[in-house]
Backbone as CSV, one residue per row, in Angstrom:
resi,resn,N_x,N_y,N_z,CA_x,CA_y,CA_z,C_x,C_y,C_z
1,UNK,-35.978,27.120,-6.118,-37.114,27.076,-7.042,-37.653,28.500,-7.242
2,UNK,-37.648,28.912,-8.528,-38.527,29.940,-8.869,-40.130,30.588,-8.825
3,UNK,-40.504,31.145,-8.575,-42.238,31.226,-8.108,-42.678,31.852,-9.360
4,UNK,-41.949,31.944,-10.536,-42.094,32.406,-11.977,-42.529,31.071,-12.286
5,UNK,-41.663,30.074,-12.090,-42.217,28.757,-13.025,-43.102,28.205,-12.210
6,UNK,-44.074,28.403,-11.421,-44.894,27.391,-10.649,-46.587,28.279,-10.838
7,UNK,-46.930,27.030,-11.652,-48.960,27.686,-11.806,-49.314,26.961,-10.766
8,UNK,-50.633,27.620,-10.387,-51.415,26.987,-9.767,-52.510,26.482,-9.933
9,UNK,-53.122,25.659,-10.040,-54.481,25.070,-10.892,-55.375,24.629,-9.590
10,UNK,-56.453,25.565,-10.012,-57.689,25.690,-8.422,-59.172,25.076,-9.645
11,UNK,-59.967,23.955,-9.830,-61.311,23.346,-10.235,-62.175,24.614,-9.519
12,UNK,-62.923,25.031,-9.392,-64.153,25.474,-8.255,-65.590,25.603,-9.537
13,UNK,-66.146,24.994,-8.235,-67.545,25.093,-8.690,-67.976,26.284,-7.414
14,UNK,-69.220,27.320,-7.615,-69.872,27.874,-6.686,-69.230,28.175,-5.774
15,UNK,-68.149,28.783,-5.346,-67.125,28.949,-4.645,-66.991,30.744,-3.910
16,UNK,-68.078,31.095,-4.204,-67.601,32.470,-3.966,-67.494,33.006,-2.623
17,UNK,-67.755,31.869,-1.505,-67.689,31.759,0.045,-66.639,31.441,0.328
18,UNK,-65.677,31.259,-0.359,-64.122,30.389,-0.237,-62.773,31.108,-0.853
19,UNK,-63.106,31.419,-2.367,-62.430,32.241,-2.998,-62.028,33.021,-2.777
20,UNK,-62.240,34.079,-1.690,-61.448,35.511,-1.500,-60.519,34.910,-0.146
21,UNK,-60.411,34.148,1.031,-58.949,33.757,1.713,-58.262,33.052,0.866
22,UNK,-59.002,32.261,-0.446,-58.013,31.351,-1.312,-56.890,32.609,-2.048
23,UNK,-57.375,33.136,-2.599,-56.735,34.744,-3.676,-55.940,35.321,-2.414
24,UNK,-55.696,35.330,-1.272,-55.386,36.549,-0.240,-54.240,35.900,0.046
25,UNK,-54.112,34.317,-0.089,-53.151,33.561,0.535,-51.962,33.440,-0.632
26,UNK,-52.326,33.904,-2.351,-51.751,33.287,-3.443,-50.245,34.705,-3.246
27,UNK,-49.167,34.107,-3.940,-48.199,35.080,-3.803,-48.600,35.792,-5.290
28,UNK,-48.154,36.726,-5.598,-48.296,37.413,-6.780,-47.515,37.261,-7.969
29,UNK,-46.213,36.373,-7.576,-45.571,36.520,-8.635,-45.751,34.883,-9.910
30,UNK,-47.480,33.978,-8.869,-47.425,32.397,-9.179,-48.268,32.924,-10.450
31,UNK,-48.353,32.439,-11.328,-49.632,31.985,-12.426,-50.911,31.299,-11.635
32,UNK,-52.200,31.525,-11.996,-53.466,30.899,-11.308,-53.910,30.774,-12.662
33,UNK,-54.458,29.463,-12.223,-55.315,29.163,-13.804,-56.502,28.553,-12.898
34,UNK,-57.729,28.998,-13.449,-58.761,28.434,-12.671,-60.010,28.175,-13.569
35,UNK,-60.141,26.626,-13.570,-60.981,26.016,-14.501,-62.685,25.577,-13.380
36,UNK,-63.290,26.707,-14.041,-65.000,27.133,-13.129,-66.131,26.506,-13.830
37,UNK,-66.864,26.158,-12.797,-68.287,25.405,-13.178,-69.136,26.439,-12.607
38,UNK,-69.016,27.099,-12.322,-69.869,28.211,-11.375,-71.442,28.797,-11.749
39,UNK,-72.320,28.848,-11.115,-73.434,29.413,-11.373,-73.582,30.629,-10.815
40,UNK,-72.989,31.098,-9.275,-72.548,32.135,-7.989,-71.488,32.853,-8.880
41,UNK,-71.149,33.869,-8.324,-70.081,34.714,-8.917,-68.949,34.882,-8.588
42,UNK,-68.292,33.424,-8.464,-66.901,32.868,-8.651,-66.108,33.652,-9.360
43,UNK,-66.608,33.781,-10.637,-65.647,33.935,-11.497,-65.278,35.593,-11.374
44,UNK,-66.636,36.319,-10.981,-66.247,37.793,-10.737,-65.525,38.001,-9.503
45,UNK,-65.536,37.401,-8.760,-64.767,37.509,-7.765,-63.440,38.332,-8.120
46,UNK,-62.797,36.652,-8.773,-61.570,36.572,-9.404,-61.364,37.552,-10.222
47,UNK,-61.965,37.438,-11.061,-61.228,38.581,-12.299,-61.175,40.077,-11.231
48,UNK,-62.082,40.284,-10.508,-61.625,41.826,-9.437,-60.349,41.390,-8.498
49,UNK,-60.348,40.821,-8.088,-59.479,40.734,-7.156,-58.221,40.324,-7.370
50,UNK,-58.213,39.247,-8.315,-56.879,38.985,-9.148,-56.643,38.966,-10.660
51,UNK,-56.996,40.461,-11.078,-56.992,39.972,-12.592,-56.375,40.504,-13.281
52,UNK,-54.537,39.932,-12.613,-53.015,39.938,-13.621,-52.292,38.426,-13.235
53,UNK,-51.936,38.143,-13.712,-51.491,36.252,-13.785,-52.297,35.478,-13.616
54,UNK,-53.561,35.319,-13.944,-55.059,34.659,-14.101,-55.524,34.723,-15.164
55,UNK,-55.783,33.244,-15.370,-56.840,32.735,-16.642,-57.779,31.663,-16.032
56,UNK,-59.325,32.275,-16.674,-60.081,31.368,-16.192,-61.328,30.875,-17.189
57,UNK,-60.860,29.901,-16.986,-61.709,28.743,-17.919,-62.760,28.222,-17.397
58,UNK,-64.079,28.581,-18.463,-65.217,28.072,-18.199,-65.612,26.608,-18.614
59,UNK,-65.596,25.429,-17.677,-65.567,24.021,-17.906,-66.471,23.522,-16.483
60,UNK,-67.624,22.456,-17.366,-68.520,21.889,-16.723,-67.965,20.218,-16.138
61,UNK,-66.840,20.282,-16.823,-66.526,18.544,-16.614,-65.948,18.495,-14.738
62,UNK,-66.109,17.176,-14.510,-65.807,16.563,-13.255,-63.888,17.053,-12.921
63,UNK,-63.310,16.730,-11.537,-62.454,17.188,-10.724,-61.359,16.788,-12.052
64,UNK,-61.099,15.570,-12.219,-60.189,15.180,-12.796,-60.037,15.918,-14.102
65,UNK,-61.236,15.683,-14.806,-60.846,16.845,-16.698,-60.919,18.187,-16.160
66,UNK,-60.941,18.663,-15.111,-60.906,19.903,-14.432,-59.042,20.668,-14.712
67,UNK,-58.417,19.264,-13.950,-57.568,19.375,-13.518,-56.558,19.187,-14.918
68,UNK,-57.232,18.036,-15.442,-56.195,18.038,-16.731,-55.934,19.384,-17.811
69,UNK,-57.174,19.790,-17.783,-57.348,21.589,-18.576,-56.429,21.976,-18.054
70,UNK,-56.559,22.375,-16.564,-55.747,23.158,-15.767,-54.178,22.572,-16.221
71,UNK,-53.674,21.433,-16.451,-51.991,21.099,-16.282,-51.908,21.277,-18.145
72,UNK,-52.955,21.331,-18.637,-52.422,21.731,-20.488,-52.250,22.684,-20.799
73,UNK,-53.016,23.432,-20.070,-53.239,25.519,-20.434,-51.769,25.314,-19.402
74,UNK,-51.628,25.016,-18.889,-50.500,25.760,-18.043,-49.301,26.140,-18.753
75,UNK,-48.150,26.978,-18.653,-47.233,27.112,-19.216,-45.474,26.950,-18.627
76,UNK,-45.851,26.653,-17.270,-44.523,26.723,-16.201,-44.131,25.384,-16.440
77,UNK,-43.099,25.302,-15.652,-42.254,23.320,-15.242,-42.811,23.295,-14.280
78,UNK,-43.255,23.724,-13.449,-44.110,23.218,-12.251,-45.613,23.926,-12.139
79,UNK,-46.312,22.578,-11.824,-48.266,23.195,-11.724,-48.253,22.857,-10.040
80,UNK,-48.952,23.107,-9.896,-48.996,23.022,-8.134,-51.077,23.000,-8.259
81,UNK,-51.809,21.721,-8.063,-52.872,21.262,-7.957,-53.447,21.694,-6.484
82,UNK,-54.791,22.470,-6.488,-55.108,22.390,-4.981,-56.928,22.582,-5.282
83,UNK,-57.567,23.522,-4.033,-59.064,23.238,-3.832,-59.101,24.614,-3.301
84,UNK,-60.048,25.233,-3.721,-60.321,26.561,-3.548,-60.919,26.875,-1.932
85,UNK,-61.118,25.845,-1.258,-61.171,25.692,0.096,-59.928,25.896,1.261
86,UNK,-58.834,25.631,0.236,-57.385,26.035,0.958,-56.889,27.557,1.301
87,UNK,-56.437,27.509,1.896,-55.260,28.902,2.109,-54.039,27.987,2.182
88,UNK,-53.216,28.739,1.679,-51.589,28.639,1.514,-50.906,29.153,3.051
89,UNK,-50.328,28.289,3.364,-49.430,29.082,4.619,-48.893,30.066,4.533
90,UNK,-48.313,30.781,5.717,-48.003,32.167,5.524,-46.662,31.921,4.635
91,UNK,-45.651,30.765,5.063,-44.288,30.442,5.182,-44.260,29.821,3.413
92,UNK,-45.385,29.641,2.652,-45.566,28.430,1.867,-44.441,28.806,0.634
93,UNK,-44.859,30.215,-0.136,-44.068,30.464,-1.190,-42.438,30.500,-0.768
94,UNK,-42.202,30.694,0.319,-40.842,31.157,0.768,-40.183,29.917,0.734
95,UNK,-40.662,28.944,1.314,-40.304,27.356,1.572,-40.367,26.748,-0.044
96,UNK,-40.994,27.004,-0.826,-41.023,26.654,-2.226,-39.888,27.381,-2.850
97,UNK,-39.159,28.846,-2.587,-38.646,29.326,-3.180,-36.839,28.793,-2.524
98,UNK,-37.186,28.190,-1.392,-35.917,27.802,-0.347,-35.584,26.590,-1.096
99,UNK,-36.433,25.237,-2.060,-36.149,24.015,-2.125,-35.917,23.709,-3.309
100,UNK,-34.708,22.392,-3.161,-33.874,22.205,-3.779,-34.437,20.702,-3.989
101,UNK,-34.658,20.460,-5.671,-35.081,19.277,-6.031,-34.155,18.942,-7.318
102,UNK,-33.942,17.430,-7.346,-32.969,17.169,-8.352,-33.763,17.158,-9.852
103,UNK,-33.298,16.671,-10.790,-34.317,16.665,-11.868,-34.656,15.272,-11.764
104,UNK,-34.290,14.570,-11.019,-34.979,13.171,-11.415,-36.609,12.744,-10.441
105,UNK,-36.930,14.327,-9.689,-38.061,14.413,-8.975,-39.070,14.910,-9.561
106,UNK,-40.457,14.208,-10.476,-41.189,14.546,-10.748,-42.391,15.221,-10.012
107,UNK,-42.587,14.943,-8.845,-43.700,15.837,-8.297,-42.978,15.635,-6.555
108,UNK,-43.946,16.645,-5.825,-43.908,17.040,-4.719,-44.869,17.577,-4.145
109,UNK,-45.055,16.411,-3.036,-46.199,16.373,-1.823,-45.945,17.165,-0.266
110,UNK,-47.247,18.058,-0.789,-47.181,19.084,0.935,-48.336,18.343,2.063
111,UNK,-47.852,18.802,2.821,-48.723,19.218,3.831,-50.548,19.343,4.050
112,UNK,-50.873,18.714,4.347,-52.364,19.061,4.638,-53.097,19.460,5.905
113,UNK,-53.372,20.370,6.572,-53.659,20.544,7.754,-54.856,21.733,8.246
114,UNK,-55.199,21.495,9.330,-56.797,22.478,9.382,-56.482,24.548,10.160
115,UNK,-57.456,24.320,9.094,-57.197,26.243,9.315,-57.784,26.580,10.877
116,UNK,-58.296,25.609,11.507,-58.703,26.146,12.910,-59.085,24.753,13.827
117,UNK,-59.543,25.187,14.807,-59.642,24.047,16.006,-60.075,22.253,14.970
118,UNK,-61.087,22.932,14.667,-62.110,21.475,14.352,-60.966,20.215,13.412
119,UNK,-60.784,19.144,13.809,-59.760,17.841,12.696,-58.424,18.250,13.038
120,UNK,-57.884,19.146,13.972,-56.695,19.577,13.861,-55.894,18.466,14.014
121,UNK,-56.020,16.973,14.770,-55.372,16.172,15.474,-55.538,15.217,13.876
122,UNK,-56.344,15.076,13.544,-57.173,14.342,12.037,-55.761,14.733,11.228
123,UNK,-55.754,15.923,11.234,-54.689,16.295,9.665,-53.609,16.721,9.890
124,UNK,-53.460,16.365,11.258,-51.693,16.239,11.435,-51.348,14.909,11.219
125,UNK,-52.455,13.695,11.767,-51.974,12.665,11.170,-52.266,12.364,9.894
126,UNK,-52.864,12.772,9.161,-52.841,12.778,7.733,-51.888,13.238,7.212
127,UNK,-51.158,14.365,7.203,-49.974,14.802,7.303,-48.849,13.773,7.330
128,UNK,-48.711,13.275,8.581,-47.560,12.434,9.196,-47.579,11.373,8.241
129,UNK,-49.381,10.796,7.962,-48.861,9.050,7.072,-48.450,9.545,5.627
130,UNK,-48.443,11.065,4.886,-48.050,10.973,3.235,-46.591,10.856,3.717
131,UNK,-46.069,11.643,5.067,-44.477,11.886,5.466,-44.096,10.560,5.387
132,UNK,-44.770,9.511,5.973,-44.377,8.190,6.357,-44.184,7.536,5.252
133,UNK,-45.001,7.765,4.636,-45.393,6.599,3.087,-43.792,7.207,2.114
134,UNK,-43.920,8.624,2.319,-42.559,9.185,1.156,-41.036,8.219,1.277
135,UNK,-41.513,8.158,3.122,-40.058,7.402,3.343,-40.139,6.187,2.817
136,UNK,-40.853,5.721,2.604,-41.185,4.339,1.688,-41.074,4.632,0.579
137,UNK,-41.067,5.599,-0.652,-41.255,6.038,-1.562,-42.499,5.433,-2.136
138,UNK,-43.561,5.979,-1.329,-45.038,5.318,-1.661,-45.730,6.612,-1.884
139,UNK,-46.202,7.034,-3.139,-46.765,8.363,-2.892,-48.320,8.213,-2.131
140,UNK,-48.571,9.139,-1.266,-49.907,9.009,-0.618,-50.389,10.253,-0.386
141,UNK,-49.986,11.859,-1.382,-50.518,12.908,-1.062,-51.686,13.608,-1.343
142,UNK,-51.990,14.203,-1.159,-53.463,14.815,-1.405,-53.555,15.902,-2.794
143,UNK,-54.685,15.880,-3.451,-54.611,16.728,-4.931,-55.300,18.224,-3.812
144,UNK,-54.727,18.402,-2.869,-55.423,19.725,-2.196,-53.733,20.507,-2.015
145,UNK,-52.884,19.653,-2.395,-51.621,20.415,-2.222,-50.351,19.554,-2.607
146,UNK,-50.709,19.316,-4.223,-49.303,17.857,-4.507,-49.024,19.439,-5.970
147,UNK,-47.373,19.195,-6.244,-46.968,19.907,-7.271,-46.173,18.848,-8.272
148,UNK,-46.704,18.742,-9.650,-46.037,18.222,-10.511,-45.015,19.293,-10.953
149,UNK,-44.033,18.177,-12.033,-43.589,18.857,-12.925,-44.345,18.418,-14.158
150,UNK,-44.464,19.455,-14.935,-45.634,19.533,-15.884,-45.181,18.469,-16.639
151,UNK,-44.208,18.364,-16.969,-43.599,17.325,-18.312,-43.672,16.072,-17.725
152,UNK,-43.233,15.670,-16.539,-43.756,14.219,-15.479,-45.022,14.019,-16.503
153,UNK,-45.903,14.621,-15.588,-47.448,14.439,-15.383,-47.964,13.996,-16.571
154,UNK,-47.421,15.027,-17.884,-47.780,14.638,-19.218,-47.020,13.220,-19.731
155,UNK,-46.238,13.087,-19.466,-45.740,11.831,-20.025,-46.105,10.767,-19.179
156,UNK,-46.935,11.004,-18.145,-47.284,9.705,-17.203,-48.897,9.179,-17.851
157,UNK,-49.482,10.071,-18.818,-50.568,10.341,-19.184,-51.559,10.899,-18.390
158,UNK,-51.297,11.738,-17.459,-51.872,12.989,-16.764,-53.327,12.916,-15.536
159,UNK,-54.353,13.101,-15.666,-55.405,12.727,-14.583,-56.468,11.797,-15.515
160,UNK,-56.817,10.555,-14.750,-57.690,9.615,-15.255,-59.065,9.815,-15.134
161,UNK,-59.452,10.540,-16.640,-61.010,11.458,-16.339,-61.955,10.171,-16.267
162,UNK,-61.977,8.492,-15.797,-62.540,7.870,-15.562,-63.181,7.696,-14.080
163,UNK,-62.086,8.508,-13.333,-61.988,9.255,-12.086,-63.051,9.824,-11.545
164,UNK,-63.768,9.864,-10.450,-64.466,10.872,-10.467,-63.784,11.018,-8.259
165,UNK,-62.945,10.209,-8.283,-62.312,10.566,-6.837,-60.958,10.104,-6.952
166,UNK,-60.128,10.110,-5.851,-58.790,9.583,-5.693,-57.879,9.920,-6.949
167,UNK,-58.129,10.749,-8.266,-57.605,11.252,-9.508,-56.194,11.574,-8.957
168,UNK,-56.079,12.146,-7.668,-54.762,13.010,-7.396,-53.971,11.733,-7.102
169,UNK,-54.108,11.550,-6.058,-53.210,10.142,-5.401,-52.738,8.896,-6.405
170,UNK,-53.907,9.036,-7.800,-53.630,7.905,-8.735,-52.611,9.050,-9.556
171,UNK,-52.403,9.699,-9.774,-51.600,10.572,-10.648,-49.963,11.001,-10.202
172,UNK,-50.007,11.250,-9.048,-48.953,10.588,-8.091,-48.582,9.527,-8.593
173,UNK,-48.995,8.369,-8.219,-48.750,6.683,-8.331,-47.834,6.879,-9.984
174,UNK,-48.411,7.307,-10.782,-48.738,6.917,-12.083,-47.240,7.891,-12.481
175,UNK,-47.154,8.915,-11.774,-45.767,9.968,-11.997,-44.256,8.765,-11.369
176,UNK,-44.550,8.083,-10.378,-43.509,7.176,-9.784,-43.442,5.895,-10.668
177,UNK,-44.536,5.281,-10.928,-44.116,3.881,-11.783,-43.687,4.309,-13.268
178,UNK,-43.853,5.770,-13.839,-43.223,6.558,-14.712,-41.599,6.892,-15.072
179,UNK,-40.984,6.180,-13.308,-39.871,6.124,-12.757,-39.126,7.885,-12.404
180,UNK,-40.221,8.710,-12.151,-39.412,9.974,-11.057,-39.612,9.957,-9.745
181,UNK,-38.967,10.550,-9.314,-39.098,10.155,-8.004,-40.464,11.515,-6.933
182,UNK,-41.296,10.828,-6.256,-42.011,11.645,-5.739,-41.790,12.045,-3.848
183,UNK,-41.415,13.298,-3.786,-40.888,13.572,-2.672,-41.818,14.195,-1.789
184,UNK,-41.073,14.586,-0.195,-42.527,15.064,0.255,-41.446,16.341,0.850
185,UNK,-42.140,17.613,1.110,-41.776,18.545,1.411,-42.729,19.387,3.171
186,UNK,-42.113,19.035,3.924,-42.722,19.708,5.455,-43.540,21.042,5.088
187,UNK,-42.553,21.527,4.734,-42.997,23.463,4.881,-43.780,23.758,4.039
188,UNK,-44.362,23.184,3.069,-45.632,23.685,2.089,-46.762,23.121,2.716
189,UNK,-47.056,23.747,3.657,-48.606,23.448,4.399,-49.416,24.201,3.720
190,UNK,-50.924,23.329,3.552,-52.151,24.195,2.892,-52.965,24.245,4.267
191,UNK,-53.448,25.143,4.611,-54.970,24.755,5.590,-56.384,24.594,5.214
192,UNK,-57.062,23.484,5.373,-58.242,23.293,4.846,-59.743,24.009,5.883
193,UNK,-60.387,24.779,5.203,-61.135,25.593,6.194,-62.675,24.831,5.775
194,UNK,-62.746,23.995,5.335,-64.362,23.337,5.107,-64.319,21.895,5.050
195,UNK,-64.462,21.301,5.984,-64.588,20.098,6.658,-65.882,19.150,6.167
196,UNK,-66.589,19.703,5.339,-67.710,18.604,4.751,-67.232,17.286,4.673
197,UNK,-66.086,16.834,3.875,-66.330,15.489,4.076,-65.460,14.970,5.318
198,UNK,-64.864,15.553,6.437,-64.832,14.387,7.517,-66.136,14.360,8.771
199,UNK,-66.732,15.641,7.901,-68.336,15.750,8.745,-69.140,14.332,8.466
200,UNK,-68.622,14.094,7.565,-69.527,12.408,7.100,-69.182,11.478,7.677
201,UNK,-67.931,11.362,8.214,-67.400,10.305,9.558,-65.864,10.420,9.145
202,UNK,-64.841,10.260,10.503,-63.516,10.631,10.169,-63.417,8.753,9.543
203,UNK,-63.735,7.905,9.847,-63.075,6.614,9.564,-63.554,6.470,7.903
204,UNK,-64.735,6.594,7.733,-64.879,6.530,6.085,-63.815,7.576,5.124
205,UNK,-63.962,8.467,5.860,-62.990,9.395,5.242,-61.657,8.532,5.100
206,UNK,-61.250,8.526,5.937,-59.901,7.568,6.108,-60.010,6.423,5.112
207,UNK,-60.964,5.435,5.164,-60.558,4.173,4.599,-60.692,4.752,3.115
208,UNK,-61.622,5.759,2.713,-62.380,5.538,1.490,-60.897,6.461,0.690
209,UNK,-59.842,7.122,1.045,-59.032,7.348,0.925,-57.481,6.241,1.046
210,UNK,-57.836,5.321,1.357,-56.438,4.390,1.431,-57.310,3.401,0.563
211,UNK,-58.434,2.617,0.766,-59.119,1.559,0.001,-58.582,1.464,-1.493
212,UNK,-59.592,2.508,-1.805,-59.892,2.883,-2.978,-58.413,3.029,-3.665
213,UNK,-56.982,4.178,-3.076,-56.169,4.202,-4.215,-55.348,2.691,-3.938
214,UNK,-55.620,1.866,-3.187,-54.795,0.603,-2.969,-55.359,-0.648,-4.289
215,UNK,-57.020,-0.310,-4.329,-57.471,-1.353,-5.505,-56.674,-0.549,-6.863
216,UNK,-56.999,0.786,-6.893,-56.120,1.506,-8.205,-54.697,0.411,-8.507
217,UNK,-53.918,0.684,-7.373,-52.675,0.667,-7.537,-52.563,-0.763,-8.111
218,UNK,-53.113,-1.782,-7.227,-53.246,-3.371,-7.622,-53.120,-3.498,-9.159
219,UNK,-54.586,-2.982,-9.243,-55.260,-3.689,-10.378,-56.961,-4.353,-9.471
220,UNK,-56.571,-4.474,-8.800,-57.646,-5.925,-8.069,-59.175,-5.102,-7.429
221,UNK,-60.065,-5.142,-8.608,-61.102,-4.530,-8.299,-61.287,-2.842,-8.866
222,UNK,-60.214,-2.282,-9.542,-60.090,-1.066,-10.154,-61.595,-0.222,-10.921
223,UNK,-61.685,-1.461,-11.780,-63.077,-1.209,-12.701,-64.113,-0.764,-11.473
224,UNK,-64.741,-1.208,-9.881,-65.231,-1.046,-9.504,-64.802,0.642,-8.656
225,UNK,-64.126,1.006,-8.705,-63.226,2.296,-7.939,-63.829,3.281,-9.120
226,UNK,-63.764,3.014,-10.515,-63.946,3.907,-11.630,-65.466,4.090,-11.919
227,UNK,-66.025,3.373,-11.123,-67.596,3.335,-11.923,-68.468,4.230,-11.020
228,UNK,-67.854,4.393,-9.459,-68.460,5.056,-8.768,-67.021,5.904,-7.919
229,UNK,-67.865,7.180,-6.819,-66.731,7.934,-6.017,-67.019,6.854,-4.984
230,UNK,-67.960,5.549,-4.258,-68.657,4.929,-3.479,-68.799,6.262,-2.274
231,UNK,-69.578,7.328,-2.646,-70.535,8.346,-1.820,-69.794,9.487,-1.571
232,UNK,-68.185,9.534,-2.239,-67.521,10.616,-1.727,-68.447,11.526,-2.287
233,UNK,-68.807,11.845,-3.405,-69.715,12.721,-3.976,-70.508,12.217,-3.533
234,UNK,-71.644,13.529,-3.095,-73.441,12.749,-3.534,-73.813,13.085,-4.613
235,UNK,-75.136,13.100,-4.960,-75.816,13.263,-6.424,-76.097,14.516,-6.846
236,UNK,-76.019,15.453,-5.897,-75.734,16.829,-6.511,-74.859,17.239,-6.844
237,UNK,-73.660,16.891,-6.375,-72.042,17.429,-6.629,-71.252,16.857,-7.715
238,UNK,-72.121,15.153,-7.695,-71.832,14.719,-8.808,-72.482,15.473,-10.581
239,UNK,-73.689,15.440,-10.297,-74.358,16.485,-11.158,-73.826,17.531,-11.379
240,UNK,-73.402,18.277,-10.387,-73.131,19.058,-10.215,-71.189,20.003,-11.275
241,UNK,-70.682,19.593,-11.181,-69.205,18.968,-11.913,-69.481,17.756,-12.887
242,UNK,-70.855,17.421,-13.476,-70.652,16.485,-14.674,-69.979,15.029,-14.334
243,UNK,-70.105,15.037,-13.315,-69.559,13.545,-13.248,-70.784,12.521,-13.013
């Protein structure tokens, strides 16, 4: 795989506490497209620190029309979706540039795991169940480190801005019953360095992450999944990103 054809599409709101290990971790030769809600100086960050293969779009809408901007402006066969809270492994571009995918694989699920002591045991098994589920060919990866192929995604009809949570994992789903196949890849680990939401309890975290994309997937209770995040957001963040 080429690191010419792979964008990266980072949402951030107010981010400017996060943004400079996110930019430090990016290889130089990826595209960054970064669609900002920012009031903090996010966006100056960026344009100093990375401002050659960067475009950044000023957009107030929620995670999901975040993300869809991000996969239309893009211009590569592969977008690679994440959270400005991540760093990229040291190993990450190299392991992307090592793998070999057929064309009948529309997207590809990494790794999720913690940048230091705190959840480390949490997101190895988070980790282990997307590994588990792939062998099932069940997609179950996280929008903090899943890579489409752009043309998948668009013909699956792309992120469901009815969404205001689980957008990634339903977009996944929606790339496989599309009939490509969604794979999972070890060596593209992201590390997540801001733990807010398993600070809210590791088991809600957990269920409100399997629940929720299981009514998606059904059908059975969906309308109720779309009308609310049920608290993943609170009312500022929701405000906050327009959702």
């Amino acid at each position: 795989m080429r690191l010419e054809d792979l964008t990266v599409v980072v949402p951030t709101k107010d981010e400017a506490g996060n943004i400079g290990p996110f930019l430090d971790s990016l290889d130089d030769r990826v595209a960054l497209v970064v669609v900002d809600a920012s009031t903090d100086d996010t966006r100056e960050i960026i344009r100093r620190r990375r401002p050659e293969r960067t475009t950044i779009i000023e957009d107030a809408g929620t995670i999901p029309e975040a993300r869809q901007i991000g996969l239309e402006r893009a211009e590569t066969e592969w977008v690679l979706f994440t959270d400005a809270d991540m760093s990229f492994g040291d190993d990450y571009w190299r392991e992307w540039e090592a793998l070999k995918v057929s064309q009948q694989v529309g997207a590809v699920q990494g790794a999720k795991l913690s940048a230091d002591d705190d959840y480390k045991t949490y997101y190895k098994l988070f980790s282990f169940g997307i590994r588990a589920m792939a062998w099932l060919t069940i997609p179950a990866g996280s929008g903090s480190n899943m890579i489409h192929r752009r043309r998948a995604l668009l013909d699956a009809g792309g992120f469901d801005p009815a969404l205001t949570a689980n957008e990634d994992i339903y977009a996944l789903w929606s790339v496989r019953k599309a009939g490509w196949r969604v794979i999972y890849a070890k060596g593209l680990k992201v590390y997540e360095r801001d733990h807010r939401r398993l600070e809210q309890g590791r088991f809600r975290k957990t269920v409100h992450g399997w629940i929720r994309p299981l009514m998606l997937f059904t059908g059975l209770g969906d309308d109720r999944v779309r009308e609310s995040s049920w608290g993943y957001w609170n009312d500022e963040e929701a405000e906050d990103r327009g959702g």
